[in-house]
C-alpha positions as CSV (number, residue, x, y, z in Angstrom):
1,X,205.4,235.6,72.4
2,X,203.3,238.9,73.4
3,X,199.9,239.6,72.6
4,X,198.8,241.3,70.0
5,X,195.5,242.7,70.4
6,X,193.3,245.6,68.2
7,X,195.4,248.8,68.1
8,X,193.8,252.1,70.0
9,X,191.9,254.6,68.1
10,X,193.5,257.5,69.8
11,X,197.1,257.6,70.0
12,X,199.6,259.0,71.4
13,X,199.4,261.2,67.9
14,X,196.2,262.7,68.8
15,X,197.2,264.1,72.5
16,X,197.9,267.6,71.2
17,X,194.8,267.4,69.7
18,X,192.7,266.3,72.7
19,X,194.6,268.7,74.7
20,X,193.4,271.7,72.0
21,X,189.7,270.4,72.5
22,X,189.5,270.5,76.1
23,X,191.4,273.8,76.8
24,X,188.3,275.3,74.1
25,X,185.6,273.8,76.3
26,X,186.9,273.5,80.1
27,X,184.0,273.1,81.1
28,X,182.0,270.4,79.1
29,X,181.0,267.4,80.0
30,X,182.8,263.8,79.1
31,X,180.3,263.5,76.7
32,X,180.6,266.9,75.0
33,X,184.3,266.2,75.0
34,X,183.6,263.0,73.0
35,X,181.3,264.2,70.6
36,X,184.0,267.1,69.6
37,X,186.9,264.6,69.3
38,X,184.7,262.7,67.0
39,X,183.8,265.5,65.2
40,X,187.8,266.1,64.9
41,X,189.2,262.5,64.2
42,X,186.2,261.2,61.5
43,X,185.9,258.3,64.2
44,X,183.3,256.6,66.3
45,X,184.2,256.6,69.6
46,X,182.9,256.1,73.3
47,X,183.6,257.5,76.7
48,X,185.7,254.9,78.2
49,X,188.2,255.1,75.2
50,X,188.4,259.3,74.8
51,X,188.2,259.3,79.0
52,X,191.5,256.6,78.9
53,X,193.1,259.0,76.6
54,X,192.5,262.0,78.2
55,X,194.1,260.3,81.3
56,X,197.4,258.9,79.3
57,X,197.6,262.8,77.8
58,X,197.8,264.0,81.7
59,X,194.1,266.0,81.4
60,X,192.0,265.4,84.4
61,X,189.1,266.5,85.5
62,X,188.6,268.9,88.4
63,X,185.0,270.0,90.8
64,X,185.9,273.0,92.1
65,X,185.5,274.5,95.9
66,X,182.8,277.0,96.4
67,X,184.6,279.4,99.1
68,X,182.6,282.0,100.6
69,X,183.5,285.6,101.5
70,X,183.0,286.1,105.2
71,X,182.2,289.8,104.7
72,X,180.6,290.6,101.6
73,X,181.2,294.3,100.4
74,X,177.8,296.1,100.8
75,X,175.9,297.6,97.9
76,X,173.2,299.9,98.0
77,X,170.0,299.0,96.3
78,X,166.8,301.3,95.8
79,X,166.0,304.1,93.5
80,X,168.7,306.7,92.2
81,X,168.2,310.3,91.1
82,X,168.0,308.5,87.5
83,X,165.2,306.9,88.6
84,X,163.0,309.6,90.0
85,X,163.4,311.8,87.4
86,X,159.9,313.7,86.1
87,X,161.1,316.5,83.7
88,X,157.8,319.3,83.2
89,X,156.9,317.6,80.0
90,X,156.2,314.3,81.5
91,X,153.0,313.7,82.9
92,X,154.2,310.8,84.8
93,X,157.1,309.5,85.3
94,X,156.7,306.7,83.0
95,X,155.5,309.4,79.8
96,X,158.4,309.7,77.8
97,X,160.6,313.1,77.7
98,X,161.0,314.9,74.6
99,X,164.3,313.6,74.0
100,X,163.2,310.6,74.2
101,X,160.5,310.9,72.3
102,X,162.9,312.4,69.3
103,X,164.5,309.1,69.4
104,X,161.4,307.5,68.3
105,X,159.1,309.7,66.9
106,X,159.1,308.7,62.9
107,X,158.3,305.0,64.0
108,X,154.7,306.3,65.1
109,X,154.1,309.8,63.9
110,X,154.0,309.8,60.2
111,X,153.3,313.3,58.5
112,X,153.2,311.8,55.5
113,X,150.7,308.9,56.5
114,X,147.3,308.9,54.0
115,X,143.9,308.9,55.3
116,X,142.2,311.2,58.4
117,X,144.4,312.6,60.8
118,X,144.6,310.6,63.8
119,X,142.1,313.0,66.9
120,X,145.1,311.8,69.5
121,X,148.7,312.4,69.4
122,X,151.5,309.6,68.6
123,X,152.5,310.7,71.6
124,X,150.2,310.4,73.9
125,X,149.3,307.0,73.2
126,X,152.6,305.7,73.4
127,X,152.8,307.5,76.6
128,X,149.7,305.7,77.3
129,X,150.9,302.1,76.6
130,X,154.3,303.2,78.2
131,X,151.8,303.7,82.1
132,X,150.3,300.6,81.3
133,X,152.9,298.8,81.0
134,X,154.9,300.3,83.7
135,X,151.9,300.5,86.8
136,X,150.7,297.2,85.6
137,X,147.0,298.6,85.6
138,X,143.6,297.3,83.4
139,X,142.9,299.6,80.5
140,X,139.5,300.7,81.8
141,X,141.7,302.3,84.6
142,X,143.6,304.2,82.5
143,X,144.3,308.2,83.9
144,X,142.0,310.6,82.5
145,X,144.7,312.2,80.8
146,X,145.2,309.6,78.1
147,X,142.7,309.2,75.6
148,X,139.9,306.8,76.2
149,X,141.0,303.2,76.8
150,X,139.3,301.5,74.3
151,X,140.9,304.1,71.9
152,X,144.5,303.1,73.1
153,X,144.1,299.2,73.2
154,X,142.7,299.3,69.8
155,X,146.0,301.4,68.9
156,X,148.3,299.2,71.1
157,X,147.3,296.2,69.3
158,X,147.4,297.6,65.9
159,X,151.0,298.9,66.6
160,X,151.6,295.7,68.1
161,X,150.8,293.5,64.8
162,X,152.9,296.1,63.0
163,X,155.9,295.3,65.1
164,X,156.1,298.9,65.8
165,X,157.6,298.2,69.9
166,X,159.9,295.4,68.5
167,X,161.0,298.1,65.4
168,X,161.7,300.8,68.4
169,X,163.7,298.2,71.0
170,X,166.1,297.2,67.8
171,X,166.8,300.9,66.9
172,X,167.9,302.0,70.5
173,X,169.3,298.7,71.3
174,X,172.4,299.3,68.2
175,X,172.2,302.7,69.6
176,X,173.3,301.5,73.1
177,X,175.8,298.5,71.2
178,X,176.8,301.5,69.3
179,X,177.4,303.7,72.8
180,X,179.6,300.5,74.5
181,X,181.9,300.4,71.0
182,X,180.0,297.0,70.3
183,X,179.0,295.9,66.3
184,X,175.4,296.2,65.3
185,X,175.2,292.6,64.6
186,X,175.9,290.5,67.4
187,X,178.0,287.2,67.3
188,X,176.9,285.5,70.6
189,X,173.8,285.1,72.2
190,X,172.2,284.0,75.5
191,X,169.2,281.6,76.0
192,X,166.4,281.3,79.3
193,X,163.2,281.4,80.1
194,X,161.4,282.3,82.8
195,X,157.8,280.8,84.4
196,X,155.2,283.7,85.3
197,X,151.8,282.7,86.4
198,X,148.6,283.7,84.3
199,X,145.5,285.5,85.7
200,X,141.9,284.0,84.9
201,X,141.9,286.0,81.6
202,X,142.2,283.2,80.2
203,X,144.5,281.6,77.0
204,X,147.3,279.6,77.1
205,X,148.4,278.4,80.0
206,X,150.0,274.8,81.7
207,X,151.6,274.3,85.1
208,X,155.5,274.3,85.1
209,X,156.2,271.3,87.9
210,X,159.9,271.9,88.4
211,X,159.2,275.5,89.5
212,X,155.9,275.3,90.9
213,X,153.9,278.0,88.6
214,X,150.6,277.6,86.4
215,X,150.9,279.6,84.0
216,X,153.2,280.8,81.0
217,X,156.9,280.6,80.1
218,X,158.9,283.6,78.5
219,X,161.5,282.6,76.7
220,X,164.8,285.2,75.6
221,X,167.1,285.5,73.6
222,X,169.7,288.3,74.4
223,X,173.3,289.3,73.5
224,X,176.2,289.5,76.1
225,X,174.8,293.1,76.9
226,X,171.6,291.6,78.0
227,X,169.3,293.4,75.5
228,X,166.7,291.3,74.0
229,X,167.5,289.7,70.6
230,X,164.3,287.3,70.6
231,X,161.2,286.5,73.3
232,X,158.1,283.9,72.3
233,X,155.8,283.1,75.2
234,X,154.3,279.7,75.5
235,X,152.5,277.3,78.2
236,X,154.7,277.1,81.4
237,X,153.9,273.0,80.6
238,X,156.2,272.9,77.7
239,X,159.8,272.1,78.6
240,X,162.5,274.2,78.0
241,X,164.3,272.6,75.4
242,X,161.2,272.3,73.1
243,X,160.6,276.1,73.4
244,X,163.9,276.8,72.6
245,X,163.7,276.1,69.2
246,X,161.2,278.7,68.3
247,X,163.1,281.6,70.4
248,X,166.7,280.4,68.3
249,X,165.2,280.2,65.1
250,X,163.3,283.7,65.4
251,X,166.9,285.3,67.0
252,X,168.8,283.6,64.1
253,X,166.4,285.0,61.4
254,X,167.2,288.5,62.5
255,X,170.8,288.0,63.5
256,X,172.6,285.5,61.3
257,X,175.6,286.9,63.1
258,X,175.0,285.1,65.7
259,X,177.4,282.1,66.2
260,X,177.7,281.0,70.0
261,X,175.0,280.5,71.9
262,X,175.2,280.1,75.8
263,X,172.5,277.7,78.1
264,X,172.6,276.0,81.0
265,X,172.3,272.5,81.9
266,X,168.3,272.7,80.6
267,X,169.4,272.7,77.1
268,X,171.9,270.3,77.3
269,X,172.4,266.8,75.4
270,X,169.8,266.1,72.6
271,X,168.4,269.7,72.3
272,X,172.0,271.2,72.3
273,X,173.0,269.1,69.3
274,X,170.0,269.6,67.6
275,X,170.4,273.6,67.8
276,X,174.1,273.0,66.4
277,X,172.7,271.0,63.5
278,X,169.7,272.8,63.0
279,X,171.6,276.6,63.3
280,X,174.9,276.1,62.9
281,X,175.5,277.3,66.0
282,X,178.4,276.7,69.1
283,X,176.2,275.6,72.2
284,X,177.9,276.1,75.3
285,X,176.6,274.9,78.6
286,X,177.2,277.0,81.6
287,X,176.8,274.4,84.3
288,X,176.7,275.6,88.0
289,X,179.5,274.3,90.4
290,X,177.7,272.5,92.4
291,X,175.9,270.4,89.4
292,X,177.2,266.5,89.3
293,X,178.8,267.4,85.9
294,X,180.4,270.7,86.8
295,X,184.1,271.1,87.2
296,X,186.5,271.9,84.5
297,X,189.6,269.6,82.5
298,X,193.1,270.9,83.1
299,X,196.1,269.5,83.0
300,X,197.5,266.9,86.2
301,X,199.6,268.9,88.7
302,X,198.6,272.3,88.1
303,X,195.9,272.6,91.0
304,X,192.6,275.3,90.9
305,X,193.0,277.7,88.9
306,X,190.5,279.8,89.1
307,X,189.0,279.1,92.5
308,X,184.4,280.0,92.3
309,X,184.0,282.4,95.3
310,X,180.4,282.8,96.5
311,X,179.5,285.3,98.8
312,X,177.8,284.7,102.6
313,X,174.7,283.4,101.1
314,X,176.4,280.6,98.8
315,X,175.5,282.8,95.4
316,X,177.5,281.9,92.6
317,X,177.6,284.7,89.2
318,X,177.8,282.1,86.6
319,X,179.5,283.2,83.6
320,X,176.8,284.6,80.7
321,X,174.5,283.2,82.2
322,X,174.0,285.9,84.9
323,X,173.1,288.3,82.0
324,X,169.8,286.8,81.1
325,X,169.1,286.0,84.8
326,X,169.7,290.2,84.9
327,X,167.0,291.0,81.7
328,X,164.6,288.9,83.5
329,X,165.1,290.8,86.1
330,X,164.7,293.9,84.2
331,X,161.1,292.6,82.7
332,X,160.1,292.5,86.5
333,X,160.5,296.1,87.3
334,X,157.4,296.6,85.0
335,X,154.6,295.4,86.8
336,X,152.3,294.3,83.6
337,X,155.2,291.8,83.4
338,X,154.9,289.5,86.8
339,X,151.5,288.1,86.0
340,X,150.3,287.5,82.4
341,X,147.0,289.3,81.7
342,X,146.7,288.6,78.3
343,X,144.8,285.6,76.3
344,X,147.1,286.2,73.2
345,X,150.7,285.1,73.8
346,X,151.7,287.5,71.2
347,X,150.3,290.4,73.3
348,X,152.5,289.3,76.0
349,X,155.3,289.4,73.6
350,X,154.5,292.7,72.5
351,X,154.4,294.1,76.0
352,X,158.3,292.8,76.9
353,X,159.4,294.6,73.7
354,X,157.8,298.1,75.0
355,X,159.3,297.3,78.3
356,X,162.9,296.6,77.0
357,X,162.5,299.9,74.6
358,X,161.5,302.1,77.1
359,X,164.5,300.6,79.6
360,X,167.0,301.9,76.6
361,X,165.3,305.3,76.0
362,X,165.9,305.9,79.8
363,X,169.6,304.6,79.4
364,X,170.2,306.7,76.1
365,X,168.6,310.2,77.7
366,X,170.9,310.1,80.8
């Protein structure tokens, strides 16, 4: 007489099903994988039974090799004739160009604004903010060019409550989506953050012990191009995955578009589900080769697919996730942005909006 025990939740039924799940999300862990199949079937289940299954439906899991090129190609880094250019107009090469300026011009020079004309030009302040923020200097060193300093802080934070920088960096930006045949309203998104240490200005500030830095985190939020959708700036104390919130829900207030966002392994587990629940959004973790949960399901017998090459060093281009790696690096080439000056972390903010603006006028005038 055999034995009769309690019948498997997942049959032989539900491989076609598994196998649909895991070729959506190669790259998620067993515990991912679960959660989705529950999400699919209506049951409760645990690893050990979807992880049996997966194995009876011939879907294993596989850690890739990192090979390395022995000979890299070379690239040439440094400044281009794009970079040096300093038309007449310009009185330095940070001042913007008269083309550039048309792009922009109605967002601070209003004729039809009430009241006593302003003594300065637009212009020239914005010019102004645009050194500032480029040279990294104090605003008592300002060039005797610009207006006084005190005159152009008081106007830089009185645009920057208006949202003036942020209203300037999301016109050009679906000028540039609008230049790479991409839709004004984008449908995925990319979240990091970055530690920067603080000067003795004072303000909020913590110490970040996983990478070493007192001082502040800036959090993004950009599409696949890499143009900012979102920033907030908090202590470099507060984890990752409880400043994410604030940076998603800000991004998902402007673009309800957005349905996929992409993270690393940071954001996984608890935070991941709550952005799902919370936004209705697709989290996918980019994990990096070498992390314990890495590797990708495919079926048995069909080897590496898709080998990760590194070059000499051991670097490894992660998918999306290289393109916020890329803005951050973008923030840097503005000096203002390395070290955070300011007590107010929505000065901070302000200042990686004019910086991201005034990368896209260059892009747009070339």
């Amino acid at each position: 007489m055999s034995k009769r025990g309690r019948p498997p939740k997942l049959t032989a039924q539900d491989y076609p099903m598994l196998r649909e799940v895991v070729a959506a999300r190669p790259s998620a862990t067993l515990g991912e994988i679960t959660a989705a199949v529950q999400e699919q079937t209506g049951q409760r289940l645990d690893r050990v039974t979807v992880r049996k299954a997966l194995s009876a439906a011939g879907v294993v899991r596989h850690t890739p090799a990192i090979e390395r090129d022995a000979q890299p190609a070379r690239r040439r880094y440094g400044y281009t004739a794009a970079h040096r250019r300093h038309e007449p107009e310009q009185r330095y090469p940070s001042c913007l160009t008269d083309a550039e300026w048309a792009l922009v011009a109605d967002l601070f020079d209003r004729p039809d604004a009430q009241g006593v004309p302003p003594t300065h030009s637009r212009r020239l302040m914005v010019d102004a903010c645009c050194y500032a923020v480029r040279t990294g200097c104090s605003w008592r060193m300002l060039p005797s060019e610009f207006p006084h300093w005190d005159n152009v802080y008081k106007t830089f934070r009185r645009w920057s409550a208006q949202g003036k920088f942020e209203q300037m960096h999301d016109r050009l930006r679906n000028l540039w989506r609008e230049r790479e045949n991409r839709t004004a309203a984008p449908t995925a998104a990319v979240l990091d953050a970055q530690s920067t240490r603080s000067s003795p200005q004072g303000g909020e500030r913590g110490f970040d012990a996983g990478k070493k830095v007192k001082g502040r985190k800036r959090n993004l939020v950009v599409d696949t191009l890499g143009l900012l959708l979102a920033v907030t700036v908090t202590a470099a104390s507060v984890q990752d995955r409880d400043a994410s919130h604030a940076a998603v829900a800000a991004a998902k207030e402007k673009y309800s578009s957005v349905q996929t966002l992409f993270v690393d392994g940071g954001y996984a587990g608890q935070c991941a589900q709550t952005l799902h629940d919370t936004h209705g959004l697709t989290v996918e973790v980019v994990r990096h080769p070498a992390n314990g949960n890495g590797g990708s399901w495919h079926h048995a017998g069909q080897g590496q697919l898709f080998p990760v090459k590194a070059d000499a060093n051991g670097f490894v281009a992660l998918p999306k996730r290289w393109v916020v790696e890329r803005t951050h690096g973008w923030n840097e080439r503005a000096r203002r942005l390395i070290m955070h000056h300011d007590r107010l972390t929505h000065v901070s903010e302000a200042w990686v909006w004019l910086a991201e603006a005034r990368l896209l006028l260059r892009r747009l005038t070339t």
